[in-house]
C-alpha positions as CSV (number, residue, x, y, z in Angstrom):
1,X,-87.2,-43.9,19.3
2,X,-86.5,-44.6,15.5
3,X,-88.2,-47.5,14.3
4,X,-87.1,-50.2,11.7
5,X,-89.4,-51.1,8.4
6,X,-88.8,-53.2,6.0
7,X,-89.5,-53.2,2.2
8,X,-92.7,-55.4,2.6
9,X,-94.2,-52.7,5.1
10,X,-93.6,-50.1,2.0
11,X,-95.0,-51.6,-0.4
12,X,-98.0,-52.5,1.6
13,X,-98.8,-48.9,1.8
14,X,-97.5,-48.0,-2.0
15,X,-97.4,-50.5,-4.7
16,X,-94.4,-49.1,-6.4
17,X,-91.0,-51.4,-5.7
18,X,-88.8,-48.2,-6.3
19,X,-91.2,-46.5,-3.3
20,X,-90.7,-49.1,-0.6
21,X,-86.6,-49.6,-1.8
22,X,-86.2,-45.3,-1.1
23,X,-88.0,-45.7,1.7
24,X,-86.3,-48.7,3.3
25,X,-83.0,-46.8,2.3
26,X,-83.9,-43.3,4.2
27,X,-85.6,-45.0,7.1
28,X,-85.4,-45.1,10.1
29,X,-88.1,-42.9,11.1
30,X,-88.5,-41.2,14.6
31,X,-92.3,-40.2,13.7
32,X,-95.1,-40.6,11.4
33,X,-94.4,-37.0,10.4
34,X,-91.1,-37.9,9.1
35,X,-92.3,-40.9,7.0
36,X,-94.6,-39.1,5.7
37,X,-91.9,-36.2,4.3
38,X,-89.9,-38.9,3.2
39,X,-93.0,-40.6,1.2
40,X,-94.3,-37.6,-0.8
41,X,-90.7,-36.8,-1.7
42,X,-89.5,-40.3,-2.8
43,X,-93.2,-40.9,-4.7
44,X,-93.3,-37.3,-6.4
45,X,-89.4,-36.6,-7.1
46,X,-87.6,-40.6,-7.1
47,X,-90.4,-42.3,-8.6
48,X,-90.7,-42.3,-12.5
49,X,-93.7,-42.9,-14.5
50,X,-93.2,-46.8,-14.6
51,X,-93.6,-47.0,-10.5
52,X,-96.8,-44.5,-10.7
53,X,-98.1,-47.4,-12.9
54,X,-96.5,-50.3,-10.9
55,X,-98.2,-48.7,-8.0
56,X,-101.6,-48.0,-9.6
57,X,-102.2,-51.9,-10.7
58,X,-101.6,-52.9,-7.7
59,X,-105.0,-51.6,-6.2
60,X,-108.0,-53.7,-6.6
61,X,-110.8,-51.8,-8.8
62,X,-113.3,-50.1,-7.0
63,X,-116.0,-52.7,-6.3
64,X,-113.5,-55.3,-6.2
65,X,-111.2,-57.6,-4.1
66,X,-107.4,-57.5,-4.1
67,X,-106.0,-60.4,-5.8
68,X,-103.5,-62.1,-3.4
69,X,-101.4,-62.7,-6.5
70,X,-101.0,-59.0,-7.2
71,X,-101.0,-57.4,-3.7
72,X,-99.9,-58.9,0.1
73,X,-101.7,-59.9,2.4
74,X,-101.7,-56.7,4.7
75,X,-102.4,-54.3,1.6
76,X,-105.3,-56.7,0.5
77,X,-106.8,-56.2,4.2
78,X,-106.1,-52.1,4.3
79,X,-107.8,-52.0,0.7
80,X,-110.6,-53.9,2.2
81,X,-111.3,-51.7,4.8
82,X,-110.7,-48.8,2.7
83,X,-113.7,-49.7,0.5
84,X,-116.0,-50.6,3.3
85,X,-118.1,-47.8,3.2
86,X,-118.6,-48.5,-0.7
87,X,-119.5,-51.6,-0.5
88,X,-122.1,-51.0,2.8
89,X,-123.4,-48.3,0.3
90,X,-123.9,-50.1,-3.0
91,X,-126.5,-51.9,-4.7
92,X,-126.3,-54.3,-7.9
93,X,-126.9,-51.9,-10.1
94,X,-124.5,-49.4,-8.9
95,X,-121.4,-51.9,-9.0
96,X,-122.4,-52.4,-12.0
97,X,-122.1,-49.1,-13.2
98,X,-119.0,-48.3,-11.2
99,X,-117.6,-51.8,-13.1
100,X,-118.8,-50.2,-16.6
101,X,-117.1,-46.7,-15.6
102,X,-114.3,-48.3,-14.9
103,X,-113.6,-50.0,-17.8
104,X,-114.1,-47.1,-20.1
105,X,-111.7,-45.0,-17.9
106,X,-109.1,-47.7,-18.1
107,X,-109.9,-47.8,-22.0
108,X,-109.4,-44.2,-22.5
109,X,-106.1,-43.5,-19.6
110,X,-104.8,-46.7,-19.9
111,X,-104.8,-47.4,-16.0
112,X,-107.5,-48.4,-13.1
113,X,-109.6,-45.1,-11.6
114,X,-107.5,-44.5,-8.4
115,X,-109.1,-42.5,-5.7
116,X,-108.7,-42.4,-2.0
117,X,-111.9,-44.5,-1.3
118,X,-111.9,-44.1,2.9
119,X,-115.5,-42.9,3.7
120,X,-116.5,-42.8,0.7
121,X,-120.1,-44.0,-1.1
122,X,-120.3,-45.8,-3.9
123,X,-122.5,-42.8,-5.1
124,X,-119.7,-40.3,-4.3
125,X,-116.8,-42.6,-6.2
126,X,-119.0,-43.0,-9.0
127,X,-119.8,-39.0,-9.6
128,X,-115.8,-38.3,-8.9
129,X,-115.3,-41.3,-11.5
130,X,-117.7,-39.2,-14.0
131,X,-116.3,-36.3,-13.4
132,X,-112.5,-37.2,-13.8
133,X,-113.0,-39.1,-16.6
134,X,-113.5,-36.2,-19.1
135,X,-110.2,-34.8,-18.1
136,X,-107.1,-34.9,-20.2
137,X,-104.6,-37.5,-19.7
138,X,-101.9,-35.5,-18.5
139,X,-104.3,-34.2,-16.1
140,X,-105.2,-36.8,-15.2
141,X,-102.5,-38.8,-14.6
142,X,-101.4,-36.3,-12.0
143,X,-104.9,-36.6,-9.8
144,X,-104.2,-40.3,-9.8
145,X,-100.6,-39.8,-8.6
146,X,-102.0,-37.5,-5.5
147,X,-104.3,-39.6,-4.6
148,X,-102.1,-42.7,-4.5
149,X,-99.8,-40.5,-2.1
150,X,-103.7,-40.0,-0.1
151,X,-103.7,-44.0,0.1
152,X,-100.3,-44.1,1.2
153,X,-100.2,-41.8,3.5
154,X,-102.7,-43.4,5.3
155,X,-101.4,-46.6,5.1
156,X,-98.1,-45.3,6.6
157,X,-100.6,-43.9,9.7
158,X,-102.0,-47.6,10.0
159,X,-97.8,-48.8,9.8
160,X,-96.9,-46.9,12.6
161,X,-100.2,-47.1,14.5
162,X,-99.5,-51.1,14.6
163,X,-95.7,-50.9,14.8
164,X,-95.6,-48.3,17.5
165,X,-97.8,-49.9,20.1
166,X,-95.7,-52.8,21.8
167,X,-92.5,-50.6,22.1
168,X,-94.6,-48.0,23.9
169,X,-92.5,-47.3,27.5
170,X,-93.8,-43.5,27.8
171,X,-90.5,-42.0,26.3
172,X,-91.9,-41.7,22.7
173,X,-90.8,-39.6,20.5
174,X,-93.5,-36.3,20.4
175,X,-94.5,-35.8,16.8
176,X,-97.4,-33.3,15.7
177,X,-100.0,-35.4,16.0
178,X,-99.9,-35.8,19.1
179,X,-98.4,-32.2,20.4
180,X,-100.2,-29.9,18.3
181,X,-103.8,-30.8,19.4
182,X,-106.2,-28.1,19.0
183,X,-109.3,-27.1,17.3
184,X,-109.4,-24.5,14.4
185,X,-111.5,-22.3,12.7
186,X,-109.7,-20.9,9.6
187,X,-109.7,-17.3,9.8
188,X,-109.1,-15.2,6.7
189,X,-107.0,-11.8,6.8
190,X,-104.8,-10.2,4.8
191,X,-105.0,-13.0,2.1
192,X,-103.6,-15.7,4.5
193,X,-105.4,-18.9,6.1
194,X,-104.5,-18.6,10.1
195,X,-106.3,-21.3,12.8
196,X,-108.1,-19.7,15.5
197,X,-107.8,-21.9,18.8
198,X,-110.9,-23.4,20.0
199,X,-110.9,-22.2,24.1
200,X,-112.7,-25.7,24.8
201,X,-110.3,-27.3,27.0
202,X,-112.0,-30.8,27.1
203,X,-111.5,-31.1,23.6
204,X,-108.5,-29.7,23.2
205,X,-106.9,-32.8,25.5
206,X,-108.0,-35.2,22.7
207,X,-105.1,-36.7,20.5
208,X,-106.2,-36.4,16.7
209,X,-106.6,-39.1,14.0
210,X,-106.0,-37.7,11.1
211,X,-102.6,-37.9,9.5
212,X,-103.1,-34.7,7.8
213,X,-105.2,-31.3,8.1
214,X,-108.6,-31.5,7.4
215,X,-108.3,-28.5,4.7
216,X,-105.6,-29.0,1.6
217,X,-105.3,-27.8,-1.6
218,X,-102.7,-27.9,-4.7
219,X,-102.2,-25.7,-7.9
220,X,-101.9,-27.4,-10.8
221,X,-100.8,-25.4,-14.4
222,X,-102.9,-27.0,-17.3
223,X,-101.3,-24.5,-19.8
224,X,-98.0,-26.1,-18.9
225,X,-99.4,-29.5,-17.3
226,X,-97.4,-29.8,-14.5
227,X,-97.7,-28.7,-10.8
228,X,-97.1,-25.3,-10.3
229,X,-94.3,-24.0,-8.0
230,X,-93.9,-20.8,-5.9
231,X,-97.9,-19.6,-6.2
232,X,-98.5,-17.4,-3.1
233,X,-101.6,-16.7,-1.1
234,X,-102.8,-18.8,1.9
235,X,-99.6,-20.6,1.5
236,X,-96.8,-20.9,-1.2
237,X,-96.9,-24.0,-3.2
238,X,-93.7,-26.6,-3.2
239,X,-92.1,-28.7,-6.2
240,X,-95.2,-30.5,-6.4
241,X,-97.4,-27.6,-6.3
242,X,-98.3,-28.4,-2.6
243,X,-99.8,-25.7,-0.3
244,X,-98.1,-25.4,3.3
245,X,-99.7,-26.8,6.1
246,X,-102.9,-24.0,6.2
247,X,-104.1,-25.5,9.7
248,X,-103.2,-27.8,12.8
249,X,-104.2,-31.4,12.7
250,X,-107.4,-31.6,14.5
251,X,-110.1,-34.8,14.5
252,X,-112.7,-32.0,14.1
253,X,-113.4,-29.0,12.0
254,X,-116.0,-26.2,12.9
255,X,-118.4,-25.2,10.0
256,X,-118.7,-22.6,8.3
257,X,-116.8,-20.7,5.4
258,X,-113.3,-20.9,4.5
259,X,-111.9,-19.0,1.9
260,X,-108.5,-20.2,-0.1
261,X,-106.9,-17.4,-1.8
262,X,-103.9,-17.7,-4.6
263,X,-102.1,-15.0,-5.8
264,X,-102.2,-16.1,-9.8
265,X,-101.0,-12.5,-11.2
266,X,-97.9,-12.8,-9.6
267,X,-97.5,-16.4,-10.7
268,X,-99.1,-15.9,-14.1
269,X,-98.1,-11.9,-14.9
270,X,-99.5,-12.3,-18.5
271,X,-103.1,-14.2,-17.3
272,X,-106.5,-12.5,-16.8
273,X,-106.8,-13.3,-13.0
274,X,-104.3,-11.7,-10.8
275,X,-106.0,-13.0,-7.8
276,X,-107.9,-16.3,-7.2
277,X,-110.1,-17.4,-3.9
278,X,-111.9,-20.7,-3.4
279,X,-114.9,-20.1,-1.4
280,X,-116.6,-22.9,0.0
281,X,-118.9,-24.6,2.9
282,X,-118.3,-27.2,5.4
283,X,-121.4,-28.2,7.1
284,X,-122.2,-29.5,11.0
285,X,-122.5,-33.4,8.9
286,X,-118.9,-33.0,7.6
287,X,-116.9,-32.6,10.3
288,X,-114.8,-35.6,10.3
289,X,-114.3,-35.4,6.4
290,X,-111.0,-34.5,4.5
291,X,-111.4,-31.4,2.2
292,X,-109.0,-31.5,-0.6
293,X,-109.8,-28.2,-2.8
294,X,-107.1,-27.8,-6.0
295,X,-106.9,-25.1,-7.9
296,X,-106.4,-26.0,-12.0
297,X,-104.9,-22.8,-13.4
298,X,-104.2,-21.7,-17.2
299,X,-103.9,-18.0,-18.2
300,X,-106.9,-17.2,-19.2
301,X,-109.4,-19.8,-16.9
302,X,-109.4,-21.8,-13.8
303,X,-111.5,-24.4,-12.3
304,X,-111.7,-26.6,-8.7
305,X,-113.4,-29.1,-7.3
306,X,-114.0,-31.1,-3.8
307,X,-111.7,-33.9,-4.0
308,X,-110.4,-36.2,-0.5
């Protein structure tokens, strides 16, 4: 069953006018699968720099409460929640520090720090703040665009969630999140992520949470500063330098060690690395956590870090 949105319910989730207009224009939507397609392809390919920015002031700082002047209603309450686990986590002095950083980043990139806050510490969002801020611009300005699409995408989960419950007459549409339910363990061979179904059936019965997979990554060329398109390994990148979907949608990932693996020297003939894996731990406490891992690539260097 398709559902109807309007543009309010858009730009609750993304505050860029241009966003919620494409969106009203290629709904309806028969799942939040679809929505979310439609999303990362209006925000990355139909949404110029002045909506980035639209949608970027329309977040509260970090710290902070939305201004009903600036943001409605619904999207004040979503940011709210969003920040929770900050706010339960800080102190005086660390919103005050965060509210320092803050304005020195906005100083030197000309825009609030933007960062999908969910679960987050105020100790975790100020190192990540510390972090990004030593990054170029242009670099810069593309982390903040992906995780604005984090935000939205999980605003468009809490949309549907709340749309999608009084039309329920056990006829709904089946979308992946709630047909694909299994547990995975990612499995490297030959180069490429695969899941490994967990055999417990109890578990397996559960319908997930997440919107997305708990494991994601993205290649992004500094040499060039722009995503990087058609890198092969686990998965080939997209337009926006995206990954494929490396594992099912699953409330729960086992620990242990993954490995992402990126085959740069076919990409990058002329670079130093003509292969490059990301090797990293996810421990019994992290679980229910989101793993973003990019890969920033130049010919002759590369670097990654643990984003959400």
């Amino acid at each position: 069953m398709a559902l109807e949105r309007f543009e309010e319910d858009f730009l609750a989730c993304c505050g860029s006018t241009k966003f919620a207009k494409e969106m009203v224009l290629a709904s309806p939507f028969t799942s939040l699968e679809e929505a979310i397609a439609a999303a990362r392809n209006i925000w990355f390919n139909k949404v110029d720099v002045n909506g980035w920015l639209e949608a970027f002031s329309s977040h509260p700082q970090i710290g902070q409460s939305a201004s009903s002047a600036h943001t409605s209603h619904t999207a004040a309450q979503w940011s709210k929640g969003e920040q929770s686990t900050a706010l339960a986590t800080s102190t005086g002095s660390s919103l005050q520090e965060l509210s320092d950083w803050n304005t020195q980043y906005r100083q030197k990139f000309g825009f609030i720090f933007i960062i999908c806050a969910s679960g987050r510490s105020t100790a975790e969002i100020l190192a990540e703040l510390k972090k990004r801020y030593q990054n170029r611009p242009i670099i810069e300005f593309e982390i903040a665009a992906q995780e604005q699409m984090k935000v939205t995408e999980l605003r468009l989960g809490k949309l549907f969630s709340t749309k999608t419950k009084p039309a329920s007459t056990g006829k709904q549409h089946p979308t992946a999140l709630a047909t694909k339910v299994e547990e995975d363990r990612v499995a490297v061979i030959g180069g490429h992520l695969k899941a490994a179904p967990n055999p417990s059936s109890d578990k397996a019965s559960q319908v997930p949470t997440r919107t997305r997979p708990p494991i994601t990554t993205h290649v992004l060329d500094v040499s060039q500063g722009c995503p990087a398109t058609g890198v092969e390994g686990s998965s080939i990148t997209d337009v926006d330098g995206r990954s494929g979907q490396l594992m099912s949608i699953v409330n729960d990932v086992n620990p242990g060690i993954y490995r992402i693996s990126f085959n740069t020297g076919k990409y990058c003939p002329s670079g130093f690395f003509p292969y490059v894996s990301i090797v990293f731990e996810i421990k019994e406490s992290q679980n229910r956590e989101h793993f973003h891992v990019p890969l920033l690539l130049s010919p002759f260097s590369f670097s990654t870090y643990r984003g959400s």
